[in-house]
C-alpha angles and dihedrals in degrees: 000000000000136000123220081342098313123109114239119237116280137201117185114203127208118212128179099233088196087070089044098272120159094228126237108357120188107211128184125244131229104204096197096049098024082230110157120212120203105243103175138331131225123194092175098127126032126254104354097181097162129042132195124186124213119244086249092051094229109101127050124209124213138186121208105216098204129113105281088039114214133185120225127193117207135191111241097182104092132049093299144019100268122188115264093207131320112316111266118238111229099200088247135100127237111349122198110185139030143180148174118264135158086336103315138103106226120189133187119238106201098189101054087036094239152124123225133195127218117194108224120222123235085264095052091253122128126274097234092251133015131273093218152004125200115202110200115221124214148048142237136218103256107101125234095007103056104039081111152017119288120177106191093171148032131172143151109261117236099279101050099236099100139053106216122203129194119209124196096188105049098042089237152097127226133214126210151165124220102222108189082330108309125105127246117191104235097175144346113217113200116220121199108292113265102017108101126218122228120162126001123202123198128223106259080235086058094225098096126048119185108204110203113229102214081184104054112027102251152077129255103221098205132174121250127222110181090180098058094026087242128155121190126190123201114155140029127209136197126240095192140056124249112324121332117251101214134357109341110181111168106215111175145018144193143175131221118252087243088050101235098114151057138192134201138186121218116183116204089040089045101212147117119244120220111208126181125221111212101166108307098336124096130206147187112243099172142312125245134195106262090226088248149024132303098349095219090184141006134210137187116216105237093245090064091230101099134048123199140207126194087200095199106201096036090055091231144114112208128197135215142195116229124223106230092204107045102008095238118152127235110192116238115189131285146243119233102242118164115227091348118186108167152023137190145166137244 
């Protein structure tokens, strides 16, 4: 998909097909409006609700979030996204993020409470079985949500060196190296009890990460030593005014390219939270309706310009403009995806 040897604007969209969702859909992207327009769908694999692109752009990770949790690679360099190989188990169950690092795929199962590597072939494609699994130990306060582990993320830190795993159920955040493909534990990093960790998004000038509680409505602002693999925490902000009428799970969470903002998702209350950076302090602006219903993920288009919510129960995926000065949201449009859960760029 290229025009006059460059390759258009992509978006690639998760759905859960158990909920009726189409798979993995590759949509255009209109980079003045932010519209999406639906390309292809593949519902080769069941339930992709996370996605991660190669640097190449060629190649696009899945997870399948089901009970015994698997990772596909697709090519994205024809009409539509085509399996690269049978989807890999990663003796886990249901994982619900994945990313590129030292020549893996990891992926985090949150209901072993585990994360799993993948060795990735000179083509991009899958080795047929992983080269490590990392079982997290521990629990947390918060019944019936912390009597295990539960890793919902894992992802390379900016510089490359550390594997860095977010665990709801045990309130905490590990650091690891990858050494020839097996995990090695550097460093755990406690969170407050009972709040339960989700995503975590790191600063673009790597110094600052800002870790999402899905079980207490706010976010841990923690300092960021990518020399010693050290994360410290030493604030926590709400995302939310006052106190939440009703369910309020945060669920994802991004940070401007200049650094001066940061997003979050909270389903339940279905918006969008709007939080300043003015040095290390973070604060809430303003809250806006996320355009659906229960905003499962969030993704900023790379340009800055454009946010974007795969609102899960409503089937949609609902675009804003972002404002460069203050970071408030305009809604768009938005695009009909059943069961959507992610969205990402390439």
């Amino acid at each position: 998909m290229t025009d006059g040897g460059r390759r258009q604007p992509r978006a690639f969209i998760g759905s859960f097909t158990a909920a009726g969702g189409l798979g993995v859909l590759t949509a255009a992207v209109d980079e003045d409006s932010g519209a999406l327009t639906v390309l292809s769908a593949s519902d080769g694999v069941p339930d992709p609700s996370y996605l991660a692109l190669s640097s190449d752009g060629d190649t696009l990770y899945a997870v399948r979030e089901t009970a015994e949790g698997a990772v596909a690679a697709y090519r994205v360099t024809g009409a539509k996204p085509e399996l690269a190989g049978p989807p890999v188990p990663v003796g886990g169950s249901g994982p619900t993020h994945l990313s590129l690092f030292d020549g893996h795929v990891l992926t985090a199962n949150y209901g072993s409470g585990s994360v799993t590597a993948v060795p990735l072939r000179g083509d991009g494609s899958l080795a047929a079985a992983p080269s490590d699994v990392f079982t997290h130990t521990g629990s947390g306060p918060h019944s019936p949500r912390q009597q295990s582990p539960h890793a919902h993320q894992v992802q390379p830190d900016p510089s490359g060196r550390w594997a860095v795993s977010v665990d709801l159920g045990t309130d905490s955040v590990r650091v690891c190296t990858l050494n020839g493909g097996a995990f090695a534990l550097h460093r755990e990093i406690a969170l407050r009890p009972g709040s339960g960790p989700r995503h975590l998004a790191f600063h673009p000038r790597g110094e600052h990460a800002y870790v999402l509680n899905e079980l207490a409505p706010t976010v841990t602002v923690c300092r960021w030593d990518a020399a010693d693999g050290a994360l410290r925490p030493f604030g926590e902000t709400p995302v939310l005014p006052g106190s939440p009428d009703g369910d309020a799970f945060p669920s994802g969470i991004v940070v401007s390219p200049d650094g001066r903002f940061v997003w979050t998702a909270v389903r339940g209350q279905d918006v969008l939270s709007v939080l300043a950076l003015d040095g290390e302090e973070l604060r809430l602006v303003a809250t806006v309706p996320c355009g659906g219903v229960w905003p499962r993920a969030i993704a900023l288009h790379p340009s800055g310009r454009h946010l974007y919510a795969a609102n899960e129960r409503s089937g949609d995926v609902t675009w804003f403009a972002v404002d460069p000065a203050t970071g408030m949201l305009r809604k768009g449009g938005s695009l009909d995806v059943p069961a959507a859960s992610c969205v990402i760029f390439g």
